[in-house]
C-alpha positions in Angstrom: 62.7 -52.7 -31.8 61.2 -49.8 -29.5 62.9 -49.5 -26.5 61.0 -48.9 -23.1 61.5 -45.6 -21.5 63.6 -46.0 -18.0 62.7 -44.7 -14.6 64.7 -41.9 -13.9 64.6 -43.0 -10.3 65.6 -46.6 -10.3 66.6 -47.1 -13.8 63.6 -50.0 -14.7 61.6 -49.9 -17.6 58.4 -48.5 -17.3 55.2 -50.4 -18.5 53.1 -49.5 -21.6 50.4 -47.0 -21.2 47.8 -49.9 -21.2 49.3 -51.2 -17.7 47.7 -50.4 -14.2 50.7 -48.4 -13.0 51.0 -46.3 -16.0 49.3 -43.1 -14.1 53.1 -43.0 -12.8 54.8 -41.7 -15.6 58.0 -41.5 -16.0 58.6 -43.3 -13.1 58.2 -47.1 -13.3 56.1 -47.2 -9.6 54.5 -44.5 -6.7 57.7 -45.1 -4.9 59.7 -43.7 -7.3 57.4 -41.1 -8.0 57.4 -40.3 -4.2 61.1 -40.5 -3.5 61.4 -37.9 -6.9 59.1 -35.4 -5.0 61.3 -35.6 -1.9 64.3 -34.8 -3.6 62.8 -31.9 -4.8 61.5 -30.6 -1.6 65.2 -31.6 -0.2 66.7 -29.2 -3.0 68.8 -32.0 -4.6 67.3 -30.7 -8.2 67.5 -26.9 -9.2 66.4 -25.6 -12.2 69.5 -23.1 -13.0 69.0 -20.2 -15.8 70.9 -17.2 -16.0 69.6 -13.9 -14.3 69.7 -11.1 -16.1 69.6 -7.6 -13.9 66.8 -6.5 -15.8 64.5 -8.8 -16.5 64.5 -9.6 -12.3 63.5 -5.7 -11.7 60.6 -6.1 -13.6 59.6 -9.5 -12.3 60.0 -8.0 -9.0 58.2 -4.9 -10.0 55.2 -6.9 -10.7 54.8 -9.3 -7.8 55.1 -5.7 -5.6 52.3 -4.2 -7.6 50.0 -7.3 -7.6 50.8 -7.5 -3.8 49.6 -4.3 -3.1 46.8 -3.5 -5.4 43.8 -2.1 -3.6 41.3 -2.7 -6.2 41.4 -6.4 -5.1 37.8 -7.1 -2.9 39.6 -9.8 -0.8 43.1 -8.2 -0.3 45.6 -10.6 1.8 43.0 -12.3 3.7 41.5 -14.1 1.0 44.9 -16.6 0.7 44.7 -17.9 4.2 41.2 -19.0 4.3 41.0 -22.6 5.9 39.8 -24.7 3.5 38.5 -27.9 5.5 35.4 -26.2 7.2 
């Protein structure tokens, strides 16, 4: 017999892909798809990997240079455009 998969919220099954809530996947409901969101923006969840020195240099290295690159037309101001109007 197939098992259903279980919310990782509230620990109910959650419905076949044919069912109205399915667009909520993994999660059995929008609740528990909400209340997964906050914990995330609480920093209950991390996603933990092991730094190495050099790898972050050149991480950093890059997000400096593509910061700073004048051959961009917009610069800086182009990421704080107001959207609505």
């Amino acid at each position: 017999m197939i098992r259903l998969p279980e919310c990782p919220i509230c620990g109910k099954r959650v419905p076949p892909a044919s069912d109205a809530s399915a667009g909520y996947a993994p999660f059995c409901s929008r609740r528990c798809k909400e209340v997964d969101l906050i914990r995330w923006c609480e920093g209950r969840y991390a996603i933990v990997e092991a730094i190495d020195p050099s790898r972050l240099a050149d991480s950093s290295n890059e997000v400096l240079e593509s910061e700073f690159d004048d051959s961009s037309d917009q610069g800086m101001q182009g990421e704080y455009e107001d959207r609505d109007n």
